[in-house]
N, C-alpha and C positions, 0 to 999 in steps of 0.2 A: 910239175904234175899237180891236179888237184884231187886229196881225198878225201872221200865223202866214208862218215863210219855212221850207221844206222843204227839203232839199236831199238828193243822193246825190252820193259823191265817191267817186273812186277812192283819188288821190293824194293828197288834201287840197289841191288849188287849187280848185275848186268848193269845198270848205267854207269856204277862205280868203274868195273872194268874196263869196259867202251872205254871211259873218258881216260885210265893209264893205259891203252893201247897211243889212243891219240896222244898223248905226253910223248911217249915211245916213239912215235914215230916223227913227232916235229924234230924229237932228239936228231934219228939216224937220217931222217932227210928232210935239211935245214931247208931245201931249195922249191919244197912242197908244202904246198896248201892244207892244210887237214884239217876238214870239220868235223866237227862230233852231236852228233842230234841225236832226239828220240824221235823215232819214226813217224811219231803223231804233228811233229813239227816242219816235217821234212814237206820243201813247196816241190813235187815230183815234176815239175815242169822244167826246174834245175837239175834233174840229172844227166842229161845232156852233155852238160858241162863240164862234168866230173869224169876224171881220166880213170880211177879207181874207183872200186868201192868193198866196203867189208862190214856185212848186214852178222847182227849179234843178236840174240834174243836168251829171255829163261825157257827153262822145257815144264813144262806143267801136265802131266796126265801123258808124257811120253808124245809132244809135240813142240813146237813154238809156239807161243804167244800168237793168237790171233791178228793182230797186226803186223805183224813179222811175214808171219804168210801170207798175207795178202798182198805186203807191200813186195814182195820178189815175184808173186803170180799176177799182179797188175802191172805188176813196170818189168816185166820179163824182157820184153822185145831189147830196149835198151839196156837192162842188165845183162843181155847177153855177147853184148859188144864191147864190152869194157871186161878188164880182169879184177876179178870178184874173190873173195874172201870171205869165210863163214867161221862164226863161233855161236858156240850154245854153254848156257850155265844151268848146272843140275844139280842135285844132292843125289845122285846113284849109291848105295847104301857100299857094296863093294867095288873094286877094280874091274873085274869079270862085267859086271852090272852099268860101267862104267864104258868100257870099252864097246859092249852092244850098243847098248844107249847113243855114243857116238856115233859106229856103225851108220844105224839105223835114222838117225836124224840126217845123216850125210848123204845117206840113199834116197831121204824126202825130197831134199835142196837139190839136188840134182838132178832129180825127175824136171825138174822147172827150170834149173840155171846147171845143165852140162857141163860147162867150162868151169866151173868152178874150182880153182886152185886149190886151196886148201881149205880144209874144217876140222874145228878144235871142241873138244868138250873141257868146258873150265868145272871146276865144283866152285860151289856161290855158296853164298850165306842163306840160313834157312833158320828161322827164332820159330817156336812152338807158338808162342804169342802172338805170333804173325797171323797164324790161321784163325778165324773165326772160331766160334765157344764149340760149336757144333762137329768141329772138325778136330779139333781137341781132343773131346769127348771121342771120337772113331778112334785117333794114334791111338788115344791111350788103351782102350780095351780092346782093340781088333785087330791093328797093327803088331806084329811079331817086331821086337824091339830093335832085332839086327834089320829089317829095313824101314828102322824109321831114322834119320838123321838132321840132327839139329847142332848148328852152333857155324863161325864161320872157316868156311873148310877153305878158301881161297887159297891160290898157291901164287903169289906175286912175282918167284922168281920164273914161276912155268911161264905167266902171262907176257913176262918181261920178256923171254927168252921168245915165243910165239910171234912178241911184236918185233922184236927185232930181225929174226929170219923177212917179215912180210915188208918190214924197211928196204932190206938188203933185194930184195926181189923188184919192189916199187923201185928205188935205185937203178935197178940193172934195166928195168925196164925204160926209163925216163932216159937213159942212157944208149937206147936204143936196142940195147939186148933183147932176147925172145928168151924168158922163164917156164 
């Protein structure tokens, strides 16, 4: 099998991730393909070709990245033929916050891509310094300080564990199984 992992990053923690799913997964199945792109690089003319895929993006303003959605509402037709895999990375301030958030972005992705297998919300890295002077200035005086979240919250063994399941799944499938 060939898999193709998409990604949109702001900051580069989504592409950090992306790229340890793709590790993950050359590990669990030696006998597959696995590329890992940002979705600005991706020639959609190759997807065709790809027996999988598992599109990733950050959530910003309680969405995907702009490029994220459009590359799964232009190339829907064929991402609906192949089995598909979704992750999102967020800073959601609690659990509760966390869990809708997920929800909710998984309810987006599949208004477009139905079949879609599974969808994760990872927490990413998020630096104050990151945002522009202007947006600084908002956190600091506007924002109530329980949801504002900075620092990197990544969970490596969740990610690990995430890629591994969707090994074992690509596996069962290349194998002829139905997951």
């Amino acid at each position: 099998m060939s898999v193709l992992i998409a990604y949109a990053s702001a900051k580069g923690s989504t592409g950090e991730i992306a790229e340890r799913i793709a590790e993950k997964l050359r590990e669990s199945c030696p006998a597959s393909t696995v590329k890992c792109s940002p979705i600005s690089a991706i020639d959609v003319t190759s997807l065709p070709s790809y027996t999988a895929v598992i599109v990733g993006s950050a959530i910003h303003a309680g969405s995907w990245l702009s490029p994220a959605r459009r590359f799964i509402h232009n190339n829907a037709i064929v991402l609906k033929e192949k089995p598909m895999w979704a992750f999102s990375v967020g800073m959601p301030p609690k659990e509760e916050d966390r869990r809708k958030e997920e929800q909710m972005i998984e309810e987006k992705i599949r208004k477009t891509l139905p079949n879609l297998r599974r969808h994760e919300l990872f927490e990413g890295r998020f630096n104050k310094q990151d945002l522009p002077w202007f947006g600084r200035i908002i956190i600091s005086c506007c924002i109530p300080k329980d949801k504002a979240k900075f620092g990197d919250a990544r969970d490596w063994v969740e990610i690990n564990a995430w890629a591994e399941v969707i090994g074992k799944e690509i596996t069962a499938l290349s194998a002829g199984g139905t997951q």
